[in-house]
C-alpha positions as CSV (number, residue, x, y, z in Angstrom):
1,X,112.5,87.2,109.5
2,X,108.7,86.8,109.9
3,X,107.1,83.3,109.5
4,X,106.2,82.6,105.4
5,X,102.3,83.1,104.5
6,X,101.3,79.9,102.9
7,X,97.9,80.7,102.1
8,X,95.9,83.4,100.7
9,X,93.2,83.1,103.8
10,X,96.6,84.0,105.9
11,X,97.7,87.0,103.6
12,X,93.4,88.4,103.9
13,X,94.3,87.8,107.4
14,X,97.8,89.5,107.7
15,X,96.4,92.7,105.8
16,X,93.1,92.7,107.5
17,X,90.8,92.3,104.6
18,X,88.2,89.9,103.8
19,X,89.2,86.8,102.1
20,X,86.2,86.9,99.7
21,X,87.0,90.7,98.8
22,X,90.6,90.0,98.5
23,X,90.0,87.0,96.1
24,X,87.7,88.5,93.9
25,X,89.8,91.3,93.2
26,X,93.0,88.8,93.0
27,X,90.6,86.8,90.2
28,X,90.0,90.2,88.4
29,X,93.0,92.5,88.9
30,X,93.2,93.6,85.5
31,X,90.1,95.2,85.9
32,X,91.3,97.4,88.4
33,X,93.8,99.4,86.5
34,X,93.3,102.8,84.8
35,X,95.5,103.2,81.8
36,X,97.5,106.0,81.6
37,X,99.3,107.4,78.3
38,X,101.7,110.0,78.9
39,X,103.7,112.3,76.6
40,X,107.1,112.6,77.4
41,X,109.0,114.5,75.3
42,X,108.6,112.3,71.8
43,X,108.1,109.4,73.8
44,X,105.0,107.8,74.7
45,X,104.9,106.3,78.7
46,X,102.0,104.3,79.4
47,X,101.2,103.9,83.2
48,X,98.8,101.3,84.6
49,X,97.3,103.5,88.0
50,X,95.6,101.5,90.4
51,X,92.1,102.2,91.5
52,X,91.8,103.1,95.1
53,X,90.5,99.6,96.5
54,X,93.7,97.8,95.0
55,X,95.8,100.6,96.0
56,X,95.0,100.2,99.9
57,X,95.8,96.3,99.5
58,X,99.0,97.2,98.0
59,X,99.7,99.7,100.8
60,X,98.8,96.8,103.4
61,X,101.0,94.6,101.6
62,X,104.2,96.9,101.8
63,X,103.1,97.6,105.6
64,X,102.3,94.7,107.2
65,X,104.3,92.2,105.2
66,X,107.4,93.6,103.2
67,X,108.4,96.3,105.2
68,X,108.9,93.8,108.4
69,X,111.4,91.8,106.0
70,X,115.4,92.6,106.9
71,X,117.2,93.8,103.7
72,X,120.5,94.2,103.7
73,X,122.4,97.8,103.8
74,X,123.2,96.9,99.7
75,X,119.1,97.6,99.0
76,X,118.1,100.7,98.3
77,X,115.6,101.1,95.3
78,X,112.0,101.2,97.7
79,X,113.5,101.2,101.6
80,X,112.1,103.7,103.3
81,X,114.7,106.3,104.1
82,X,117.4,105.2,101.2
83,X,117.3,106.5,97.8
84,X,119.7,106.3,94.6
85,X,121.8,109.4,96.4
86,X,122.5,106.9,99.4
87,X,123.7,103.7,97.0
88,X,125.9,106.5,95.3
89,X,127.5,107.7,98.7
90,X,128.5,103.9,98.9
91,X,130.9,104.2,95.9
92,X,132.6,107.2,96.6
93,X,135.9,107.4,96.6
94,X,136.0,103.6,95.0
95,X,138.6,102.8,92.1
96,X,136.1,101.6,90.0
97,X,132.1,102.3,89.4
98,X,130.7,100.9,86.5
99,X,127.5,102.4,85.5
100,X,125.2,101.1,82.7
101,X,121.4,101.5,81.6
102,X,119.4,98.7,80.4
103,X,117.6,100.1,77.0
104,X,114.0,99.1,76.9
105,X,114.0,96.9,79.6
106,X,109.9,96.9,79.9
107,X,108.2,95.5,76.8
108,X,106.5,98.1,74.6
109,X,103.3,96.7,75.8
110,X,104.1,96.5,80.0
């Protein structure tokens, strides 16, 4: 397991951008969302896209400080290389698989 960051100075440094680029846009992030309203089937879906600047930061945050954590072989949802088919193969052949959907899980207003 890598060391903890403590501080945001060691996350700019960790992700290699500047500390005062990285706090401005951490005191502003709202503005640096496009809101995106899509039509799917009857159903509205409104997705909140990243600009490009917050984008890379995300990307250097996956890369150089999530992806180094161990997860165990029971995560799948975002590991590189497993999927939902791979958490499936795990209960083949199992006496019991319960599968359920949470309904609205996100707030109409996510």
């Amino acid at each position: 397991m890598p060391p903890p960051i403590l501080s945001l100075q060691a996350l700019a440094w960790k992700i290699k951008v500047p500390l005062a680029r990285l706090q401005k846009i951490a005191g502003n992030v709202d503005k640096h969302y496009d809101e995106l309203r899509l039509l799917k089937g009857d159903k509205l879906r409104v997705l909140h896209v990243p600009h490009d600047e917050l984008k890379d930061i995300q990307r250097r945050i996956c890369k150089h400080v999530l992806e180094p954590i161990s997860l165990g072989d029971e995560v799948h949802g975002g590991v590189r290389g497993r999927s939902t088919l791979t958490n499936a193969e795990r209960h083949l052949g199992k006496p019991c698989v319960v599968c359920l959907d949470v309904k609205s899980f996100f707030p109409p207003d996510y």
